[in-house]
N, C-alpha and C positions, 0 to 999 in steps of 0.2 A: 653705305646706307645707314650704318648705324652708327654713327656719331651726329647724323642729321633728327635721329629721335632721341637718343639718349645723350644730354646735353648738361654740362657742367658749367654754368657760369653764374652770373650775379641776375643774369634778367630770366634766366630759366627760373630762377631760385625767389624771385620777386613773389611777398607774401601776397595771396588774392586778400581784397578787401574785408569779407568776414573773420578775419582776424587781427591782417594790422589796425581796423578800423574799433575793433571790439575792447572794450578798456579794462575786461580780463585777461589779455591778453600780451596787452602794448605792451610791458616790462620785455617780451620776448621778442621787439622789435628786430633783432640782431640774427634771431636766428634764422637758416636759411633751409631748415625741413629738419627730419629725425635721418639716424644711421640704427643700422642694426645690423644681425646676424641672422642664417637660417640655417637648418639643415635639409639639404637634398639630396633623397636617397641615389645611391649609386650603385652600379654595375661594376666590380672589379676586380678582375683577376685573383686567383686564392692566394696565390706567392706575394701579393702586395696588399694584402688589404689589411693587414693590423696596425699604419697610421690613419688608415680611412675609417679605421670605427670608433664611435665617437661614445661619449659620457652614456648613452643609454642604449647603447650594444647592437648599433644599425651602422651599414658602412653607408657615409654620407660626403659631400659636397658640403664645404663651412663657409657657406657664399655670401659674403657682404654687398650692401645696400643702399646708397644713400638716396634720399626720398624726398619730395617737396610737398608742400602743402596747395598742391595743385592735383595730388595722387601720381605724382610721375616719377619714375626712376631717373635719376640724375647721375648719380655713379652707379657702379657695379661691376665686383670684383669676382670671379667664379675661378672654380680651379684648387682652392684650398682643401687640405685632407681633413678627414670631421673631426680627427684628436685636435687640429693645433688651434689654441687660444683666440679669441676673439682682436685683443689686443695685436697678438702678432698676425693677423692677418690687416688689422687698420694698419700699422706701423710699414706693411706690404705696398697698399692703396697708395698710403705718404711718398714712396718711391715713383709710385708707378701714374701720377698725374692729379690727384685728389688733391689739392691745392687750395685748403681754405685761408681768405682773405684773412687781412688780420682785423678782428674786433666781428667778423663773422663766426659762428661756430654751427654745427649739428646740434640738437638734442640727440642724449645717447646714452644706455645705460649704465647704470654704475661701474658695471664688470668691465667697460673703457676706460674708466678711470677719466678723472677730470683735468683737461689738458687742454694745449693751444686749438681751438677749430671743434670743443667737444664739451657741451653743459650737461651736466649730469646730476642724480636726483642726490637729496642730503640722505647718508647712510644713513641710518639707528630711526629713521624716521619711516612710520608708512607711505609707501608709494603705491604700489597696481590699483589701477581704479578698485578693482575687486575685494582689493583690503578695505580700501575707502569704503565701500558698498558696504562690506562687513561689519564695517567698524558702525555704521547707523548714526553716525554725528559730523557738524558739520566740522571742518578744519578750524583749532581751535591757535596753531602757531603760523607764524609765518611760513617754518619750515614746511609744516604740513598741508599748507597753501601753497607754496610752489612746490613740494611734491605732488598735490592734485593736479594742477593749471599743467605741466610737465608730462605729466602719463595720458596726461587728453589729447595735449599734441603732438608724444609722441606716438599714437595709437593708430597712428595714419602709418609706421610701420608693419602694426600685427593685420592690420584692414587689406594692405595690398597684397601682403605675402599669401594672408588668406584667401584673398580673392583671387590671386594666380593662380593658386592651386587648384580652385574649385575648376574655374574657368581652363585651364592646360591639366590636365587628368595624368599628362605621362608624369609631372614633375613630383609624383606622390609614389611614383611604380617603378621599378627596378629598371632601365631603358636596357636592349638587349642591343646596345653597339657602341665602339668604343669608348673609351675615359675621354679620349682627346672630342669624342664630338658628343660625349654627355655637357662637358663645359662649354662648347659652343652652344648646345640646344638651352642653354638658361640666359644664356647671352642672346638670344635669338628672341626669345620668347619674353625676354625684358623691353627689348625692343618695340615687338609686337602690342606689348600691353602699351606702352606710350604711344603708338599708331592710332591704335583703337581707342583708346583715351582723347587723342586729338581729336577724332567723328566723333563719339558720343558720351553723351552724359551722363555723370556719376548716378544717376537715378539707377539708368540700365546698366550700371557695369557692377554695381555693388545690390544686390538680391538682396541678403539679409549680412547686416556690419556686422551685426553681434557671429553667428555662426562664422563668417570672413574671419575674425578677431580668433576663434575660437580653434578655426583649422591651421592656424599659423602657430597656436601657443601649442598645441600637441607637440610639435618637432622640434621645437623651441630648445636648446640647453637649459637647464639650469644655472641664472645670472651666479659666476662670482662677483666677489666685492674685493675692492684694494685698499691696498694701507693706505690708510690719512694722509701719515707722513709722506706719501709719493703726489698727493693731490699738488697741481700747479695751484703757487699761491694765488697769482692774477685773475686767475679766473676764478679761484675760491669767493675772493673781493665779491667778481661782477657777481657771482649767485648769490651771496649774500644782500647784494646791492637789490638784486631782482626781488630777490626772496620782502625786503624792506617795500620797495613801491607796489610790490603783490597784495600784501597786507595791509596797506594805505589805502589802496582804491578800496580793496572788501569792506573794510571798518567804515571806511564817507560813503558806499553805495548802502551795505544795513541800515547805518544810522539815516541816513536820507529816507531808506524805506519806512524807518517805523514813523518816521516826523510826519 
């Protein structure tokens, strides 16, 4: 049953029209949803739990995610201890069927590091909406136009996690049964959320985005960042390339406004 809701392909992944249709957007043609990470608290035995507790001193589940912009989970990896690396838990997925196309990729945080099947924001540059927010002005480089256009659609990560959450209440609470069917119950409830996605409309399933956004960034790690020198050149290119036509539409859509 659950390969029939959670489904990895190219028409699963098919961007809905308000976006590839939208010409702040179109640079991002390619991409096929965002990837992220989560922590989910866990239940586990006292003789094992010092790989399961993770950066902020909670033993957790380091469950990967990848997500379309239709709000559905598309992958999903569960079963990782909350110390190990975001990284080596994708490099895991890589083995284990996550099979991006070539010239397709994820939107995905830095702390993935930028590689074949994974666009990621420009370091040294602000990215989280929230910085944006903070900052009070509009993007004044290229880069910091596709770090905004970037954190917006990857945002549709922190929205679902937050919104499982709200919505499945165990996935916040210690589960009192085993490790082996804590991992099946997120795998379950992945599922689930794509069923219910299928009947109903994002109106009813997402209450308030912002508080959604908000319950996800609680559990959240703190993003690392990786060396430059490790960034895939090719794909360096394409963001730079995106980052170039990001900046073009903005600059001809102002100027068109003020004319």
């Amino acid at each position: 049953m659950y390969p029939n809701y959670v489904k990895f392909d190219l028409e699963s992944c098919k961007q809905p029209s308000r976006i590839s249709e939208d010409p702040k957007y179109r640079p991002f043609h390619s991409a096929l949803g965002a990837l992220d990470g989560v922590f989910i608290p866990a239940g586990v035995p006292s003789e094992l739990q010092s790989p399961w507790r993770n950066r902020k001193g909670f033993l957790a589940q380091n469950v990967l995610a990848a997500v379309n912009f239709n709000f559905e989970f598309v992958y999903v990896l569960a079963g990782w201890e909350g110390s190990a690396h975001d990284t080596r838990v994708f490099n895991d997925a890589t083995s284990k069927g996550l099979k991006i196309a070539k010239k397709k990729y994820f939107l995905a945080d830095a702390g993935y590091g930028l590689r074949h099947g994974l666009m990621t924001p420009f370091q040294g540059t602000r990215y989280h909406l929230k910085e944006q927010a903070n900052a009070g002005k509009k993007p004044s480089t290229n880069k910091e136009l596709y770090n905004l256009r970037h954190a917006t659609l990857r945002n549709i990560v922190e929205r679902i996690f937050g919104c499982i959450k709200r919505k499945f209440s165990i996935l916040q609470a210690l589960p009192e049964i085993e490790l082996k069917k804590q991992v099946r119950l997120v795998y379950a409830l992945c599922m689930l959320w794509n069923f219910i996605r299928s009947h109903e409309s994002m109106d009813n399933l997402f209450d308030d985005p912002d508080e959604d956004a908000r319950t996800y960034r609680r559990t959240r790690m703190d993003t690392d960042t990786v060396n430059l020198d490790e960034e895939d050149s090719k794909m360096n290119a394409r963001r730079e390339r995106i980052s170039r036509n990001l900046w073009k539409q903005y600059v001809e859509y102002n100027y068109n406004k003020k004319s």
